[in-house]
FIMINU-227557 format. One line per field, with one value per residue (C-alpha): residue number from 1; y, z, x. Coordinates in pm, whole numbers, plus 50000, padded with zeros to 5 digits. Example, Ala and Ser with C-alpha at 12.3 -4.5 7.8 and 13.67 -1.06 7.14 Angstrom:
seq c(1, 2)
north c(49550, 49894)
up c(50780, 50714)
east c(51230, 51367)
//
This chain:
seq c(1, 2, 3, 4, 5, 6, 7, 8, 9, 10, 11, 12, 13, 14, 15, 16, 17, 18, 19, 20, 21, 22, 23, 24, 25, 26, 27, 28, 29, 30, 31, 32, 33, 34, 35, 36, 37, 38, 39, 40, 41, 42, 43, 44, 45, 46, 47, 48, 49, 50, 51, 52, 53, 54, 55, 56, 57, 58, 59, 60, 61, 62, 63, 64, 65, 66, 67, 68, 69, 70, 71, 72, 73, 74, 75, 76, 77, 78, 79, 80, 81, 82, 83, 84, 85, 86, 87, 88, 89, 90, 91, 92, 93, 94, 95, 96, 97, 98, 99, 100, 101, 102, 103, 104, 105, 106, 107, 108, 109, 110, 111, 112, 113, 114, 115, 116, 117, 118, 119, 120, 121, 122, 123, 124, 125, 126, 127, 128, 129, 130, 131, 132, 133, 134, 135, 136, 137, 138, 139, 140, 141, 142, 143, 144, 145, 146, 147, 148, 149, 150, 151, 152, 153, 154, 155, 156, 157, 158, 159, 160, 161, 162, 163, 164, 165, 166, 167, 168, 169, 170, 171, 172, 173, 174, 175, 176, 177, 178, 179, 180, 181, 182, 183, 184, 185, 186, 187, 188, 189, 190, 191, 192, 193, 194, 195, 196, 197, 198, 199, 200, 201, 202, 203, 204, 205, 206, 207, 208, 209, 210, 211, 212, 213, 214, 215, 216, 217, 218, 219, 220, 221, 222, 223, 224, 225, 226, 227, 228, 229, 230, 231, 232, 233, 234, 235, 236, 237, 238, 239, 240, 241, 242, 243, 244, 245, 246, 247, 248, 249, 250, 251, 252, 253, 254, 255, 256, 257, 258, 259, 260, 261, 262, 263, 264, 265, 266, 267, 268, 269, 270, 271, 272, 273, 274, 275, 276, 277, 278, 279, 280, 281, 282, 283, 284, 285, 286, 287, 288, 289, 290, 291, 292, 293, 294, 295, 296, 297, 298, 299, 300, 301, 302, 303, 304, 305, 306, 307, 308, 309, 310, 311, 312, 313, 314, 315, 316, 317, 318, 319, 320, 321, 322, 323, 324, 325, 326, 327, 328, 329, 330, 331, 332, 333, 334, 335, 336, 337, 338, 339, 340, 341, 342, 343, 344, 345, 346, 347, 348, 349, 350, 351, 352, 353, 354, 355, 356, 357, 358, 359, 360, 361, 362, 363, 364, 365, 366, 367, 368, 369, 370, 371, 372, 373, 374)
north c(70475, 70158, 69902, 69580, 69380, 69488, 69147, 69362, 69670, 69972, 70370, 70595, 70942, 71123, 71101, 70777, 70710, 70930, 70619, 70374, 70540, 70534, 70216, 70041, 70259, 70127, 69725, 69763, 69868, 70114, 70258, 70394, 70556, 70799, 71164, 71450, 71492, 71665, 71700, 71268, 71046, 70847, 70589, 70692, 70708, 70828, 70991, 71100, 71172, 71521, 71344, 71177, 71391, 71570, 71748, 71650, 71439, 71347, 71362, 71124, 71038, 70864, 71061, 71281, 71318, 71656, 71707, 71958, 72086, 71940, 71821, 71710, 71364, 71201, 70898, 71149, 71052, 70711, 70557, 70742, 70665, 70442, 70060, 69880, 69685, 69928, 69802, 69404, 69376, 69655, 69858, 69709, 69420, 69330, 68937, 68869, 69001, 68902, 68997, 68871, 68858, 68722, 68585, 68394, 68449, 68434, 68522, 68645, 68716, 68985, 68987, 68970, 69315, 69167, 69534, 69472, 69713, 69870, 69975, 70229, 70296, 70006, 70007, 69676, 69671, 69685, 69438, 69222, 69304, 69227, 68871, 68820, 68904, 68634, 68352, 68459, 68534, 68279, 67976, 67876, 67624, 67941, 68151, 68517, 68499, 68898, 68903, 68676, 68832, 69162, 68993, 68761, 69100, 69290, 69459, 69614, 69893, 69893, 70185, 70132, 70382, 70585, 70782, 70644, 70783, 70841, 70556, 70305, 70015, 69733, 69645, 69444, 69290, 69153, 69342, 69686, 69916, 69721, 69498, 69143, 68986, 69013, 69270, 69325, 69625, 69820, 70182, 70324, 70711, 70894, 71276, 71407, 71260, 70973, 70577, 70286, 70014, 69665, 69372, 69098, 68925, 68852, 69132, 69372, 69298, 69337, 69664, 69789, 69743, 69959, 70297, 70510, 70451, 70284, 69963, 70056, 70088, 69937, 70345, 70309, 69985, 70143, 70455, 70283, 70011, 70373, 70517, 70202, 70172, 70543, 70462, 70208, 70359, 70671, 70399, 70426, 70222, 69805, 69539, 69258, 68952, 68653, 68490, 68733, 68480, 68289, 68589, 68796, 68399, 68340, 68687, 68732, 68861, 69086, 69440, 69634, 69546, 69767, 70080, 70068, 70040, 70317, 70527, 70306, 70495, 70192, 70412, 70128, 70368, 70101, 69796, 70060, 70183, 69841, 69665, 69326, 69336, 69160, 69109, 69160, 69140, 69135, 69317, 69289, 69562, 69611, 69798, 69892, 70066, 69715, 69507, 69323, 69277, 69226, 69091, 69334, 69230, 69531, 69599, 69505, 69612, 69356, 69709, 69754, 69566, 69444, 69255, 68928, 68997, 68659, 68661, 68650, 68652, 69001, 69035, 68825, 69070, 69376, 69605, 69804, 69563, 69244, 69391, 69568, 69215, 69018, 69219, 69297, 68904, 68822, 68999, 68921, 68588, 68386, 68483, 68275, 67944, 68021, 68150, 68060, 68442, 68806, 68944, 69309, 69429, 69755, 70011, 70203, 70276, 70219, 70468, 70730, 70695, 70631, 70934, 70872, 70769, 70399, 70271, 69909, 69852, 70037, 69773, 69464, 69589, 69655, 69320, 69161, 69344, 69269, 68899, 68871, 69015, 69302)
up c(76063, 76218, 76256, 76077, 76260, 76590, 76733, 76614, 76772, 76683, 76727, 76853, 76929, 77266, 77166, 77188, 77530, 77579, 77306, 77521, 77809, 77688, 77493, 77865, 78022, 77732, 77817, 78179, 78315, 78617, 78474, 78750, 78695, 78832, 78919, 79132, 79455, 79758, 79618, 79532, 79241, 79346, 79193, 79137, 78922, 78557, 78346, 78021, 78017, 78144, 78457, 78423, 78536, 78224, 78244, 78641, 78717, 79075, 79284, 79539, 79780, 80094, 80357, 80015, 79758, 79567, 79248, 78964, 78626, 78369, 78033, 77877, 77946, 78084, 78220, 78351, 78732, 78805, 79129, 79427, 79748, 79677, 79501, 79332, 79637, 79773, 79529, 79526, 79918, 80034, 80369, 80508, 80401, 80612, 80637, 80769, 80966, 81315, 81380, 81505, 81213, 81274, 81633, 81484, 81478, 81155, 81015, 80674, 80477, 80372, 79937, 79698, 79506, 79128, 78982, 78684, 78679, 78426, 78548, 78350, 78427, 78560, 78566, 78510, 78889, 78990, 78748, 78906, 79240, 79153, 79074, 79373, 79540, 79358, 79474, 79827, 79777, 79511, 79440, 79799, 79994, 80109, 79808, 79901, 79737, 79784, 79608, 79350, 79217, 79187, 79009, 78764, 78656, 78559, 78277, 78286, 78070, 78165, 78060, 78006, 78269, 78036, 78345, 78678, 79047, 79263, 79473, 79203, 79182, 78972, 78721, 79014, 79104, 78747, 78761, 78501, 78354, 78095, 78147, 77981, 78042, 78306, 78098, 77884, 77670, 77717, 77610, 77570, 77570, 77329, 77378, 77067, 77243, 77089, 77259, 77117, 77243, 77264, 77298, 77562, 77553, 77353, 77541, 77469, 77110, 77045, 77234, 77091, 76737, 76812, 76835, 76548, 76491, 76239, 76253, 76401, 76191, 76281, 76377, 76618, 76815, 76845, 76943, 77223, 77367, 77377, 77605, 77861, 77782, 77866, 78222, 78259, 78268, 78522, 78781, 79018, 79309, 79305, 79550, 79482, 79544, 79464, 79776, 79972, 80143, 80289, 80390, 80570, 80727, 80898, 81067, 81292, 81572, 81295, 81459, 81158, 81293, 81620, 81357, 81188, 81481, 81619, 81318, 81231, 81401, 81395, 81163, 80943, 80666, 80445, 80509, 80425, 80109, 79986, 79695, 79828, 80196, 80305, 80654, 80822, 81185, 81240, 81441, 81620, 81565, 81747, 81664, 82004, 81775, 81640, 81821, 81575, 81529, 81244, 81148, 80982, 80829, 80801, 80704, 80988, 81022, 81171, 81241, 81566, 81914, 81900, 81585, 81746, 82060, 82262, 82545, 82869, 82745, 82554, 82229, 82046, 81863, 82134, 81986, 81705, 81606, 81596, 81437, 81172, 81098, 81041, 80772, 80582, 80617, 80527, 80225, 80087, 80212, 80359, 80078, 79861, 80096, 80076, 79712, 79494, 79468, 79636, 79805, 79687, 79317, 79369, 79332, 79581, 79793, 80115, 80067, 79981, 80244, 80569, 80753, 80812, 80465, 80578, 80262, 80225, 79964, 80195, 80457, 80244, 80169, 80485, 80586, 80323, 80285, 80647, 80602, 80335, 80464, 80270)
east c(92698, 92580, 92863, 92805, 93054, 93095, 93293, 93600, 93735, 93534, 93601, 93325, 93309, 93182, 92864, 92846, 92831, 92479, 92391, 92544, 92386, 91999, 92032, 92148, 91865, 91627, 91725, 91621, 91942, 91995, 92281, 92569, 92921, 93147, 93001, 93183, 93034, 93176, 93567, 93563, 93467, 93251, 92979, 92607, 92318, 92440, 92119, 92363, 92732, 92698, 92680, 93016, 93346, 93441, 93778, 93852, 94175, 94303, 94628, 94703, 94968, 94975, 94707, 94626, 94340, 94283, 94040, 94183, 94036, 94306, 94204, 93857, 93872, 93581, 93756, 94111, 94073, 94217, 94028, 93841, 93760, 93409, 93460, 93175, 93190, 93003, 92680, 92734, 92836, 92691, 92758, 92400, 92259, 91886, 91853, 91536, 91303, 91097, 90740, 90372, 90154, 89778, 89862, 90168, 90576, 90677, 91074, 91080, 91428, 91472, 91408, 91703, 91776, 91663, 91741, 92014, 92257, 92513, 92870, 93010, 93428, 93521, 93888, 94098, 94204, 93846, 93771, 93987, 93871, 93530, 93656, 93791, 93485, 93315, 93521, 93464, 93062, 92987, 93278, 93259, 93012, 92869, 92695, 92538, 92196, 92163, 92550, 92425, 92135, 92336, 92650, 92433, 92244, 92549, 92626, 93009, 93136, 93523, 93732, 94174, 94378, 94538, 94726, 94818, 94807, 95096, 94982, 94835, 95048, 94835, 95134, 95280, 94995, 94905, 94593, 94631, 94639, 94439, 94151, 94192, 93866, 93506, 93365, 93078, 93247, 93593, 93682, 94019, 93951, 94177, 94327, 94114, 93760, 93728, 93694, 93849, 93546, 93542, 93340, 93370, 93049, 92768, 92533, 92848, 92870, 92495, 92469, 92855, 92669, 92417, 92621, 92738, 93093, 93361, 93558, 93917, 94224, 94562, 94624, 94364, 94453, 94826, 94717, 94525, 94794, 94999, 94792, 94762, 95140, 95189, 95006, 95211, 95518, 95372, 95373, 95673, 95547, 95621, 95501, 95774, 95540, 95772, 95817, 95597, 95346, 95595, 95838, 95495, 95375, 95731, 95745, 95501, 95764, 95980, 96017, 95865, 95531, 95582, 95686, 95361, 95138, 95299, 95199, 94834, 94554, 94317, 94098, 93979, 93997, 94210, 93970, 93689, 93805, 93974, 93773, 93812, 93820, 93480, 93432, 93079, 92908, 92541, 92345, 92014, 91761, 91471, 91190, 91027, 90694, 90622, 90774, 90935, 91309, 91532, 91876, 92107, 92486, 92746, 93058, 93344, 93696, 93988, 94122, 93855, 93919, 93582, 93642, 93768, 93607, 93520, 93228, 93376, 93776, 93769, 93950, 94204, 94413, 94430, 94711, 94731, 95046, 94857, 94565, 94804, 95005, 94686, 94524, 94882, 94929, 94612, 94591, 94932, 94974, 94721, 94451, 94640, 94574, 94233, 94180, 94453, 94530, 94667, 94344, 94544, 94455, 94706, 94465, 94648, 94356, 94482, 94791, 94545, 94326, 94515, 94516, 94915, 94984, 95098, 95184, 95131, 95420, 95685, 95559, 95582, 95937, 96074, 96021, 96124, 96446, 96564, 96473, 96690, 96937, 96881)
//
């Protein structure tokens, strides 16, 4: 049946979300969510939910990430190794571009990406991450008009983490299991198939209404703080923040920094994977065919040498210690000076992902334990 009051939590089935899927499709929306491609989860174009990862769940550990067949939960995996980042600040953004055009020079920017896009599985820490993103891309004197046309467009299906990763820590960081707010509509999948869905905004709560589906019990909203509860309590890993920023920004000679860079590869894996790391170069392209020439922005690592590289007195940062020390302190400690908040959402990424399984929590806690005299 068609729910006449859809501002309260409603139940659907797995049907549902082929619904969900067309009526998104039908509004305009290029609809995207997690698929299984080459042994990851990653993000791409969703047509119906046989696209989506039925029955695959993940294991990860530090330097480990393995796909198994367990269950028939669509939503089972917890995070992989592409963010949404990956769509609103993507890896390669053109700015403008150079050329001769009737016997004059002209420089035209490059168009903003108008296309509005759904986001189905968002989970909370992503959500969170995506916020952070914003303050750096839109809050500040500096707004991204190519990030701001994708953001404004956005239409974001979250889904609850009923089951954690080995290496998701969020509950320390404020930022999960559950999503509390940013989204358009939230699901809580359920062992028998079914979603508990929600509403956060007036586009969510029209569309929500749409599906076929029944107003949720009591029952229902228990069953479904269970299962982020039951995540919850899966997660063994804790980044002890009080005090951090201060602790991290007062030991920049502490001897724990020469342990990791004797493990850290300078891969760049972690600033690559991380949903909130956002540093960019630009690069000069020239096409020799046309002779025109364009500006290009890409993703950047404070991991490289090159990255604070200065004409004529070579790099700032040249070991793998210093390099190391300013990303860990930047995003536990100085983020806060310059957005009021951790620049880490605990989504465990960069444990998973470092080829050495550095883990970022075993870091923070070194140092802190030795400061206090611990």
């Amino acid at each position: 049946m068609s729910m006449a009051d859809a501002a309260t939590p409603v139940v659907i089935e797995a049907s549902a979300l082929d619904q969900l899927i067309s009526i998104l499709k039908s509004k305009g929306f290029e609809v995207l969510g997690p698929v299984r491609r080459d042994g990851a989860i990653i993000h791409d174009h969703v047509e119906s939910s046989a696209d989506l990862p039925r029955g695959w769940v993940d294991a990860q550990s530090g330097g480990r990430y393995r796909l198994h067949q367990e269950g028939d939960a669509y939503f089972g995996y917890t995070v992989g190794p592409s963010s949404w980042k990956r769509l609103l600040h993507p890896p390669e953004q053109p700015l403008w571009r150079c050329g001769t055009r009737d016997g004059e020079i002209r420089i035209d920017a490059a168009p903003v990406d108008e296309t509005r896009h759904a986001l189905l599985g968002v989970r909370p820490c992503e959500l969170a991450a995506i916020a952070m993103q914003d303050k750096v891309f839109l809050d500040g004197p500096y707004r991204d008009p190519h990030y701001a046309a994708r953001r404004e467009g956005l239409f974001i299906v979250a889904v609850n983490c009923s089951r954690s990763a080995e290496t998701c820590f969020c509950t320390s960081m404020g930022t999960g299991p559950k999503a509390r707010e940013c989204y358009d509509i939230t699901l809580t999948e359920f062992s028998d198939g079914r979603f508990l869905a929600n509403a956060g905004s007036t586009e969510g709560t029209e569309i929500l209404g749409a599906l076929s589906g029944r107003p949720a019990d009591a029952a229902d909203v228990d069953a479904a703080e269970a299962a982020t509860d039951a995540a919850a309590r899966q997660i063994t890993r804790r980044l002890e923040t009080r005090g951090l920023p201060e602790i991290l920004k007062t030991s920049p000679e502490h001897p724990r920094w020469d342990e990791v860079a004797a493990r850290c590869l300078g891969c760049a894996n972690c600033t690559m994977v991380c949903p909130t790391c956002f540093c960019t170069d630009v690069e000069e392209i020239n096409d020799l065919a046309s002779g025109d020439s364009a500006r290009v922005q890409r993703w950047a690592s404070c991991f490289t040498a090159d990255f604070t590289y200065l004409h004529g007195g070579g790099a700032v940062r040249e070991s793998s210690r210093s390099r190391y020390r300013q990303w860990m302190t930047h995003k536990l400690a100085t983020w806060h000076d310059q957005f009021g908040t951790s620049g880490c959402v605990g989504c465990g990424r960069c444990i998973t992902w470092c080829p050495v399984g550095i883990d970022i929590t075993e870091e923070a806690a070194a140092i802190r334990g030795s400061t206090e005299g611990g």
